[in-house]
C-alpha positions as CSV (number, residue, x, y, z in Angstrom):
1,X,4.9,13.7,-57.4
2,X,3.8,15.7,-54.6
3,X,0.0,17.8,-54.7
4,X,0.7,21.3,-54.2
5,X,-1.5,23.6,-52.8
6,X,-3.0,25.6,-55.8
7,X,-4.7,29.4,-56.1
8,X,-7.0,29.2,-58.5
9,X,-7.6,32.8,-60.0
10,X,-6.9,32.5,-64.0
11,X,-3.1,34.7,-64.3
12,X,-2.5,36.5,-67.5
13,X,-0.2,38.9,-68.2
14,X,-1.2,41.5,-70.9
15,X,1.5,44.1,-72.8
16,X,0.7,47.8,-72.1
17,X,0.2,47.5,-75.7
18,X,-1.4,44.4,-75.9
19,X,-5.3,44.1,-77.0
20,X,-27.5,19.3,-71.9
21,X,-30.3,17.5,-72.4
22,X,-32.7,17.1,-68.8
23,X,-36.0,16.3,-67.7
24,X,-38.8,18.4,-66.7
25,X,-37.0,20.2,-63.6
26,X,-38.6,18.8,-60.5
27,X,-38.8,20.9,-57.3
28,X,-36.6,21.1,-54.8
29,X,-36.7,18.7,-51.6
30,X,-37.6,20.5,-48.2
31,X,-34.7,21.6,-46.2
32,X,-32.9,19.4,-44.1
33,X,-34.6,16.2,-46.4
34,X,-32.0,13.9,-47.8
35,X,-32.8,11.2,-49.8
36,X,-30.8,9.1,-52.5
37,X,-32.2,8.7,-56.2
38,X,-34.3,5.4,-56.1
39,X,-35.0,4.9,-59.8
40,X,-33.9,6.0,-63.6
41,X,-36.6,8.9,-63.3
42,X,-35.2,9.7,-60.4
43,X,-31.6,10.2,-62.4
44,X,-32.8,12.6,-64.4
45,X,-33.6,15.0,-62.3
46,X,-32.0,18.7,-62.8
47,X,-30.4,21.0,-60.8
48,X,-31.5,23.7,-63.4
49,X,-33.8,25.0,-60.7
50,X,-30.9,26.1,-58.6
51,X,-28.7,26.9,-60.6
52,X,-31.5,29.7,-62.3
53,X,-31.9,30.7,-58.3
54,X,-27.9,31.3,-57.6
55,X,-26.5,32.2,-61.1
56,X,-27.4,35.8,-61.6
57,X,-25.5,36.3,-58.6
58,X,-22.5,35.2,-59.5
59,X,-19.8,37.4,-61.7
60,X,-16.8,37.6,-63.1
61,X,-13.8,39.7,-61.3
62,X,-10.9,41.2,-63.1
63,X,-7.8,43.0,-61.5
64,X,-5.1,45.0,-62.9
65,X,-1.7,46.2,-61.5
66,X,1.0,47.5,-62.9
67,X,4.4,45.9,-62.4
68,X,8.0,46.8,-62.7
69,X,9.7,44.0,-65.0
70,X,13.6,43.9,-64.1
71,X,16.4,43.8,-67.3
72,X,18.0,40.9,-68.5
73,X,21.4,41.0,-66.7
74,X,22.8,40.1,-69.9
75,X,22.0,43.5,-72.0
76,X,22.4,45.5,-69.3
77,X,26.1,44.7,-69.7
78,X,25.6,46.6,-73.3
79,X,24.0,49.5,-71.5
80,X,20.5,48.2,-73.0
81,X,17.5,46.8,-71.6
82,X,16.2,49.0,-69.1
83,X,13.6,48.5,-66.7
84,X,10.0,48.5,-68.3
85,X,6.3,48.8,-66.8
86,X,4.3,46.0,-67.7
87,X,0.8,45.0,-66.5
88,X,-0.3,42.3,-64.8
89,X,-4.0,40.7,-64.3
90,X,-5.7,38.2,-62.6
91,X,-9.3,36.9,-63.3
92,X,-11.5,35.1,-60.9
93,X,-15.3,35.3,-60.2
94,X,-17.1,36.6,-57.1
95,X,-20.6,36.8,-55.4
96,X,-23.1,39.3,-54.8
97,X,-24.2,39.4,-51.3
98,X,-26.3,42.6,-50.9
99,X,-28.9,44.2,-53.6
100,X,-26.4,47.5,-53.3
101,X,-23.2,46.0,-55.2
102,X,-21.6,44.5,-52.1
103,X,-19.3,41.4,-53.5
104,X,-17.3,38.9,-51.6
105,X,-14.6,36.9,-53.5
106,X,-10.9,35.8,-52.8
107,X,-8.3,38.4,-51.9
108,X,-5.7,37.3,-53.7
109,X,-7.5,37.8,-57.0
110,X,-7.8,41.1,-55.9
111,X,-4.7,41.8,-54.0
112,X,-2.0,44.8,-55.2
113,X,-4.8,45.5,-58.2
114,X,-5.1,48.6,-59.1
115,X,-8.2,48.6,-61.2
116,X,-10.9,45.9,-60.5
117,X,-13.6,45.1,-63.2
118,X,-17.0,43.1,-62.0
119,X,-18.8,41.9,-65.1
120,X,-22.4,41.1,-63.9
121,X,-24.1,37.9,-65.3
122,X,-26.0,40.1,-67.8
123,X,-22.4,41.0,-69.5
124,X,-22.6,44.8,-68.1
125,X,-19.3,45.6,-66.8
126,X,-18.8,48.3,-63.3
127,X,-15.4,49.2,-61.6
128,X,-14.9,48.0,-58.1
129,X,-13.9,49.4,-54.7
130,X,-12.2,47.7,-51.9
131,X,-13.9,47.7,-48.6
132,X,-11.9,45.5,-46.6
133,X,-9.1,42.8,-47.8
134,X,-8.6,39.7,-45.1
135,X,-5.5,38.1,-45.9
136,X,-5.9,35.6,-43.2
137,X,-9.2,34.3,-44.5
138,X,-8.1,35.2,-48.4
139,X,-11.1,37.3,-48.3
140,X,-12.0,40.5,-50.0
141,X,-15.0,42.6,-49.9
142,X,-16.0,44.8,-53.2
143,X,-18.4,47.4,-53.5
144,X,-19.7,48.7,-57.3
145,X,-22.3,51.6,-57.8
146,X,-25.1,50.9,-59.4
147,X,-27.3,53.4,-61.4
148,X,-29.8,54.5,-59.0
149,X,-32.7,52.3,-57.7
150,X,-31.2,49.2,-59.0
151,X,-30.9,46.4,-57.0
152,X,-28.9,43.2,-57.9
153,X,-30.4,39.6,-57.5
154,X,-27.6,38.4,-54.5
155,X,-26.8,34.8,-52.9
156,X,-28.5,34.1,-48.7
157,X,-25.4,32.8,-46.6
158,X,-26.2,29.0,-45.0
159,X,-24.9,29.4,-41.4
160,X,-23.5,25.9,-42.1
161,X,-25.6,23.8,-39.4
162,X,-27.0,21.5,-41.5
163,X,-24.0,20.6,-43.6
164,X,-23.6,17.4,-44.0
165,X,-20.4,15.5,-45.7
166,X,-22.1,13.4,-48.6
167,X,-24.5,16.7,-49.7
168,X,-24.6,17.5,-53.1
169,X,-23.4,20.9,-54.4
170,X,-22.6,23.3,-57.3
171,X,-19.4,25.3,-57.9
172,X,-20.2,28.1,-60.0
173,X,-17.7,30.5,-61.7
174,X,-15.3,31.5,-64.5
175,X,-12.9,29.0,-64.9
176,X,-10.2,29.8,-67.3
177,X,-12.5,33.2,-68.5
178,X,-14.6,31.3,-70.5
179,X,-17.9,32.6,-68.8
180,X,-19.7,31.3,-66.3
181,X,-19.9,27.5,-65.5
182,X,-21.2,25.5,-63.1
183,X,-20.5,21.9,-61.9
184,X,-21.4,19.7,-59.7
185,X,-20.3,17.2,-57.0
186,X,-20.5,16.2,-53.3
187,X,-18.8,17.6,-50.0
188,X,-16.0,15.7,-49.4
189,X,-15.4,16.4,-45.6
190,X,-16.0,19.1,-43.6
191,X,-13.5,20.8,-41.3
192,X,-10.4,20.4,-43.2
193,X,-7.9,22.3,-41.3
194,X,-3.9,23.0,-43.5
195,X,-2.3,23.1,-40.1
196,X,-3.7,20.6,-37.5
197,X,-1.8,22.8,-34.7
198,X,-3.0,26.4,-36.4
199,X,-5.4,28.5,-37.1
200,X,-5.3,28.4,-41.1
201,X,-9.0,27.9,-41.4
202,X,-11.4,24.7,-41.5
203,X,-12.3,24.5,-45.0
204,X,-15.5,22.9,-46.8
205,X,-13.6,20.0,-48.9
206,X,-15.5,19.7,-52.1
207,X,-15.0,17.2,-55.0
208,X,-17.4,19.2,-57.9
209,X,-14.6,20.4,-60.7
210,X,-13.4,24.1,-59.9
211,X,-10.1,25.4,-61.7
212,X,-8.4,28.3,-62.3
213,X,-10.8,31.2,-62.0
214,X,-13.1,29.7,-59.7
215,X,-11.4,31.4,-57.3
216,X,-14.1,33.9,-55.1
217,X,-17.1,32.0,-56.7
218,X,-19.9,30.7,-55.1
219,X,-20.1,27.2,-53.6
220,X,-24.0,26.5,-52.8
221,X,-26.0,23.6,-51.7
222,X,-29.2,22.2,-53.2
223,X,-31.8,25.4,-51.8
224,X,-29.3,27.6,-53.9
225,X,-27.8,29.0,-50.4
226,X,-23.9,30.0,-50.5
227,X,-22.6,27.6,-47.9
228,X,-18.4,28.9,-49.0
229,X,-16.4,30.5,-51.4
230,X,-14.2,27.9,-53.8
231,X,-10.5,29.4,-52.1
232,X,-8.3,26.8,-53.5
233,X,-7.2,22.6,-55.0
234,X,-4.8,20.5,-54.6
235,X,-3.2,19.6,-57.6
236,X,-0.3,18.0,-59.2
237,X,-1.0,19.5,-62.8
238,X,-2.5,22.8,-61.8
239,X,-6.2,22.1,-62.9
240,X,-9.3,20.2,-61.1
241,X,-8.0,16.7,-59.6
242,X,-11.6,16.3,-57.0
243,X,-9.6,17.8,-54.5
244,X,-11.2,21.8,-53.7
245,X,-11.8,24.0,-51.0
246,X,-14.1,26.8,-49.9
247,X,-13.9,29.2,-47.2
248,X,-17.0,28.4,-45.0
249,X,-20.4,30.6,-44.7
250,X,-19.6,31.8,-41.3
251,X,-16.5,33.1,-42.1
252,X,-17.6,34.6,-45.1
253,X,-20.6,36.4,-43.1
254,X,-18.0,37.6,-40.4
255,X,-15.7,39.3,-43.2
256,X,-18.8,40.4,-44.6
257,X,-20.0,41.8,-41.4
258,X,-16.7,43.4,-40.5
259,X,-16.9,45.6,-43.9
260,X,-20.5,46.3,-43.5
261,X,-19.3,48.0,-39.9
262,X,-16.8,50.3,-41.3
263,X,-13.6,48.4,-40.3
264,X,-10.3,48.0,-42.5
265,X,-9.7,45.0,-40.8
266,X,-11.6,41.6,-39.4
267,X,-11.1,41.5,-35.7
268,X,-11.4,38.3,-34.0
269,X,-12.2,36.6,-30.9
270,X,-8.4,35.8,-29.4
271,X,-8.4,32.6,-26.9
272,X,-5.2,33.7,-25.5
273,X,-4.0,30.2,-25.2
274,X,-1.6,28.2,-27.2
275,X,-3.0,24.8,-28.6
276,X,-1.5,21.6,-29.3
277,X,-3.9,18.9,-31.1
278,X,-3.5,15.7,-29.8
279,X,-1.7,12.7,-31.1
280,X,-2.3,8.6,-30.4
281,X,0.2,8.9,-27.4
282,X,-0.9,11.9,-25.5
283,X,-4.5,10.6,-25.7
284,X,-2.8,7.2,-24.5
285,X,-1.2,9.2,-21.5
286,X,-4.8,11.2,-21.2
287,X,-6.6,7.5,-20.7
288,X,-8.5,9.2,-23.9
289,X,-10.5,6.5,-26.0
290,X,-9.3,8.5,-29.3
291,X,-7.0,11.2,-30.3
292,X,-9.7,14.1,-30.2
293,X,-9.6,17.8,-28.6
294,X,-7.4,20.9,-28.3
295,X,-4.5,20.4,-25.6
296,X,-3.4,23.9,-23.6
297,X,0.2,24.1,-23.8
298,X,0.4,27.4,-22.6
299,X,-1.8,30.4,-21.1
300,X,-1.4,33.7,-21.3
301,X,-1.6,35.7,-18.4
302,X,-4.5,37.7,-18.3
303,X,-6.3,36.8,-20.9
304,X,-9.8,35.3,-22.1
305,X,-8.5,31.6,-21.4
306,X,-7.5,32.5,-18.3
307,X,-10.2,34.7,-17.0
308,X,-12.3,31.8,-18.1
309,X,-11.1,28.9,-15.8
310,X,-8.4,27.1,-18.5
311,X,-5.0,26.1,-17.4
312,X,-1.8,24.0,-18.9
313,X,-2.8,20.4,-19.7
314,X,-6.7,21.1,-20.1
315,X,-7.7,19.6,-22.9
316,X,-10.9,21.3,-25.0
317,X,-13.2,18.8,-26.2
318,X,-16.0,21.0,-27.4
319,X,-17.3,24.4,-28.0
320,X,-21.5,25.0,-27.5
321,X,-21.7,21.6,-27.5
322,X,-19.7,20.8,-31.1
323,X,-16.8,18.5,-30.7
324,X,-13.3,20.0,-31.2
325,X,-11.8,17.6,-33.7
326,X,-7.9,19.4,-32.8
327,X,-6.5,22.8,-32.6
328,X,-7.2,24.4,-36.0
329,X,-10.5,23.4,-35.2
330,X,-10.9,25.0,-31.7
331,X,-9.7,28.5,-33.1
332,X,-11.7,28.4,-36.1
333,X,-15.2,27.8,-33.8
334,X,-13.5,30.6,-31.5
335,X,-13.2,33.1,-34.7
336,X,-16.7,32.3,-36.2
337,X,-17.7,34.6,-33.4
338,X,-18.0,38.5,-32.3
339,X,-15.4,39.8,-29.4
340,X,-18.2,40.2,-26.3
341,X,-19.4,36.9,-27.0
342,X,-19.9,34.6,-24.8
343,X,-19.3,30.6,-25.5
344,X,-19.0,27.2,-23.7
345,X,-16.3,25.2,-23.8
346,X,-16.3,21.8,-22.3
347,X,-13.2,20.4,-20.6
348,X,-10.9,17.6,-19.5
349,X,-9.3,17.6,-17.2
350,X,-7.6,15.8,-13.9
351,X,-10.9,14.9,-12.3
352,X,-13.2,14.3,-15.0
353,X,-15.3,16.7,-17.3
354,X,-15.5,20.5,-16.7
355,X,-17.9,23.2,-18.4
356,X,-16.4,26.7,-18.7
357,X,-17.8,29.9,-19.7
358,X,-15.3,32.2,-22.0
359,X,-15.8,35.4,-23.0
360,X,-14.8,36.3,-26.3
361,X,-11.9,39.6,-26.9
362,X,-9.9,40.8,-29.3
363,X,-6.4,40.1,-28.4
364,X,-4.6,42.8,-26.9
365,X,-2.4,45.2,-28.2
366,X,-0.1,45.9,-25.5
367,X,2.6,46.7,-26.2
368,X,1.6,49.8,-28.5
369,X,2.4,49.4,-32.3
370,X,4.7,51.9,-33.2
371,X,5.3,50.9,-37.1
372,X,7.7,52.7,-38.4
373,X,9.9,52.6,-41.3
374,X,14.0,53.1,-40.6
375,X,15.8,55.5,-42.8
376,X,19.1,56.9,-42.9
377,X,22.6,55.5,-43.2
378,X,22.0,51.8,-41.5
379,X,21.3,48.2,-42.3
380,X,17.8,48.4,-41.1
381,X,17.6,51.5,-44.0
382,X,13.9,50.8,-46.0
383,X,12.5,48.5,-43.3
384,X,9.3,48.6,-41.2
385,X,9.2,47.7,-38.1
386,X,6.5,47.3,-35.6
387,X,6.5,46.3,-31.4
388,X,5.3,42.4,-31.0
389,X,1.9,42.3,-29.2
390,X,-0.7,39.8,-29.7
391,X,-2.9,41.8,-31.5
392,X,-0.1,42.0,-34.4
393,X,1.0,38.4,-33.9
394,X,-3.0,37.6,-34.4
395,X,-2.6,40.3,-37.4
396,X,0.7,39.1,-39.2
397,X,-0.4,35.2,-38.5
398,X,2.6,35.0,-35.8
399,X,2.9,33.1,-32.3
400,X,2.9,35.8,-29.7
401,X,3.7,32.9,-27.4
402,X,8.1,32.7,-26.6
403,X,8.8,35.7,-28.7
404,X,8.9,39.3,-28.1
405,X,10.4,42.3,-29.5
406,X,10.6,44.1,-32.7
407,X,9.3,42.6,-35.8
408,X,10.5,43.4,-39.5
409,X,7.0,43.1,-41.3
410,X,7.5,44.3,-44.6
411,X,11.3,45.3,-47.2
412,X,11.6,48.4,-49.6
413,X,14.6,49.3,-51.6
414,X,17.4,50.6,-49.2
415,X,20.3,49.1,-47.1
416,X,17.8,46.7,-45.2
417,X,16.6,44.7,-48.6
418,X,21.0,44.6,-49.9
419,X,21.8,43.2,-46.2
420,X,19.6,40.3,-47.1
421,X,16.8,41.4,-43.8
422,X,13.4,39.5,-44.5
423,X,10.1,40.4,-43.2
424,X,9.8,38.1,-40.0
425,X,12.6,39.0,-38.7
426,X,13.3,39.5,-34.8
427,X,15.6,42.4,-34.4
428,X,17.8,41.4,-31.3
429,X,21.1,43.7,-30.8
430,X,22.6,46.4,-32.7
431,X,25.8,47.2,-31.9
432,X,25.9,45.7,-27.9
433,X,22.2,47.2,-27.3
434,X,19.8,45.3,-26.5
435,X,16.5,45.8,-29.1
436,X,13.5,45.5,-27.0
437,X,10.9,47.9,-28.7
438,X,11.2,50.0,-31.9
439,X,12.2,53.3,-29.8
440,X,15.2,51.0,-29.0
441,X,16.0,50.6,-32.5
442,X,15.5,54.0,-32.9
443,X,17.8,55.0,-30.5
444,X,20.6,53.3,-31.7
445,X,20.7,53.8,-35.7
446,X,20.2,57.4,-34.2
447,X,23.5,57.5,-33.0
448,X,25.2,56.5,-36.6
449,X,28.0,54.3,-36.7
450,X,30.3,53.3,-40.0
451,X,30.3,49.8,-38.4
452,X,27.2,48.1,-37.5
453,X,27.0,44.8,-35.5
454,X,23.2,43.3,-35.7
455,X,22.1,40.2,-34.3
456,X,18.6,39.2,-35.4
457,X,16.1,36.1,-35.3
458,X,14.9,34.2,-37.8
459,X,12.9,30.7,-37.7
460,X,14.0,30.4,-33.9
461,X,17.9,30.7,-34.6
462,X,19.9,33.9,-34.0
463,X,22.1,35.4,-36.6
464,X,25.2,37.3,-35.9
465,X,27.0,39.8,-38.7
466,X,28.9,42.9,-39.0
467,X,28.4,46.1,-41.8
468,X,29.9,48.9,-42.6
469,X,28.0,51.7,-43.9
């Protein structure tokens, strides 16, 4: 059996008419002191201390959206079973990061809800805003308004420098919605990256039990500081195997941050390079001792990479002095900071080691956006479309790198969703024109046709077919 990567808010679907024993706690070691229990007494320590320190900050998070549930084919034959609303929840915890009712947890417990509940540690229950949802870091920030001069006890963010694989830690949530829980366990490794060649984060690997409904809560080390939030397992069954993962503290503050300052979305640093990590045979070819370090495949022209010194074949072997482990890694240190930052990157290259000075930018949004969803009588009818730039390739989580041109980003109902068009797709030709940008495509469904030849992209292959409208 394979492990699948598992989400681990608790799902439940409701009906619209549905209803230890411990020694004396001993304090806390001095920060950045590590030592291993030498003796029974030692054993028996607690880590009631912390977990009276980081509890109250923790709650519970429940969203609610209503959904449209689809007939059975098989009445609909009879003329019965129509389409019914239904609604839909998720539960998962969160944690309280400022005094005023700010709240960080995962964004997809959150996402498409409708109304979101917070139920504080003290069992007092508030409704819940959305400040800004990150789907890239499956991150949302909450805000709730508290009666006046209240403030809430909240969790201090651990910038992470001190994290160490082997440190102890608790996970503490709602697993299941049976109230809050906490466990305990170790991190596992540091760093973990889902895509070696991407950017899908460098998570805090954890092996302290977290399950469904963890999801948002608060990961903290031994001085009851929130060093990630539990994001998701591993799992064959669905429930806790040893094998979790937490969005680090960084991240979390730059989310955090982001909201704080107004913005609907997190904008990050963009190297403006594409990254290969580096296998046993191009470190062989490299005369590299070990496989280690970010390899430019490709620059783009004009930006931060370039102004910065790096060209095809460098390979990046650290950033302010921390080693880059491989790709994933490079662009996670790179989005950890602000756009006007400035960094050092050490290099290899043909000639021995090179320092270079890059300064951080969001990625560019040339060409101009223009989203727009297609109507009237055409294949593309329902779609919307936007222009390819890398600020929406850094956006949407696509390679601006080879591909250009108008993207399909999200389906409604209309001729577009019946065609069988997917969000992703490249539109390439309609009809013997040439789709560059979305006025393009606007010009010719503009001109109507009751036959429609449309060649798009999809996955790197181009596909060919006629309609009639």
């Amino acid at each position: 059996m394979r492990a699948h990567r598992v989400l681990i808010p608790a799902l439940a679907l409701f009906a619209a008419s549905s209803p230890a024993l411990r020694g004396q706690a001993q304090p806390l070691p001095a920060q950045g002191v590590r030592a291993a229990p030498t003796s029974a007494l030692g054993m028996k320590q607690s880590f009631a201390p912390v977990v009276r320190r980081a509890a109250p900050a923790v709650v519970n998070i429940s969203s609610k959206r209503m959904v449209r549930q689809q007939a059975d084919p098989f009445w609909e034959l009879f003329g019965l079973g129509a389409p019914r609303n239904r609604i839909e929840g998720s539960l998962g915890s969160g944690v309280i990061l400022r005094p005023d009712g700010v709240i960080v947890t995962n964004n997809h417990v959150v996402q498409g809800g409708q109304e979101i509940t917070v139920a504080l540690a003290d069992r007092r229950e508030f409704p819940a805003r959305i400040l800004l949802a990150d789907a890239r870091t499956d991150l949302a920030v909450l805000k709730i308004d508290l009666p006046p001069g209240e403030k809430l006890p909240v969790l201090a963010i651990d910038d992470g420098a001190d994290t160490q694989v082997g440190d102890l830690v608790l996970a503490i949530g709602d697993p299941f919605g049976v109230g809050q829980t906490v466990t305990n366990g170790i991190i596992s490794a540091l760093n973990r990256t889902a895509d070696p060649n991407g950017d899908a984060g460098a998570y805090i690997q954890t092996d302290a039990a977290i399950n469904p409904g963890n999801s948002g809560g608060a990961l903290v080390d031994m001085d009851g500081e929130l060093i990630g939030v539990n994001s998701f397992i591993l799992s064959r069954s669905g429930t806790s195997s040893g094998v979790g993962f937490a969005v680090p503290g960084p991240v979390v503050r730059r989310v955090l941050e982001a909201a704080l300052g107004g913005g609907h979305s997190v904008v990050r640093p963009w190297l403006g390079a594409r990254l290969q990590s580096v296998t046993p045979e191009i470190a062989q070819s490299l005369g590299l001792a070990r496989p280690v370090g970010a390899l430019v495949a490709q620059v783009w022209p004009g930006g931060a990479a370039e102004r910065a010194g790096l060209k095809q074949g460098d390979l990046v072997t650290s950033v302010e002095g921390s080693p880059v482990v491989d790709a994933a890694a490079l662009n996670y240190a790179i989005a950890t900071h602000r756009p006007g930052d400035t960094m050092r990157l050490g290099v290899h290259r043909t000639g021995g080691e090179q320092q270079l000075t890059l300064h951080a930018e969001a990625a560019p949004a040339l060409p101009a956006r223009d989203e727009k969803v297609i109507v009237g009588r055409n294949p593309f009818e329902g779609a919307t479309v936007v222009n390819l730039s890398p600020a929406v390739a850094e956006e949407l989580g696509v390679d601006p790198f080879g591909v250009a041109g108008v993207l399909v980003t999200k389906i409604s109902d209309g001729a577009a969703q019946r065609v069988g068009l997917r969000p992703g797709d490249f539109i390439r030709n309609v009809n013997g024109r040439r789709i560059e940008t979305v006025r393009d495509l606007s010009g010719a469904v503009g001109e109507g046709s009751s036959t429609w030849q449309v060649t798009i992209e999809r996955g790197g292959q181009q596909i060919t077919a006629t309609f009639r409208s």
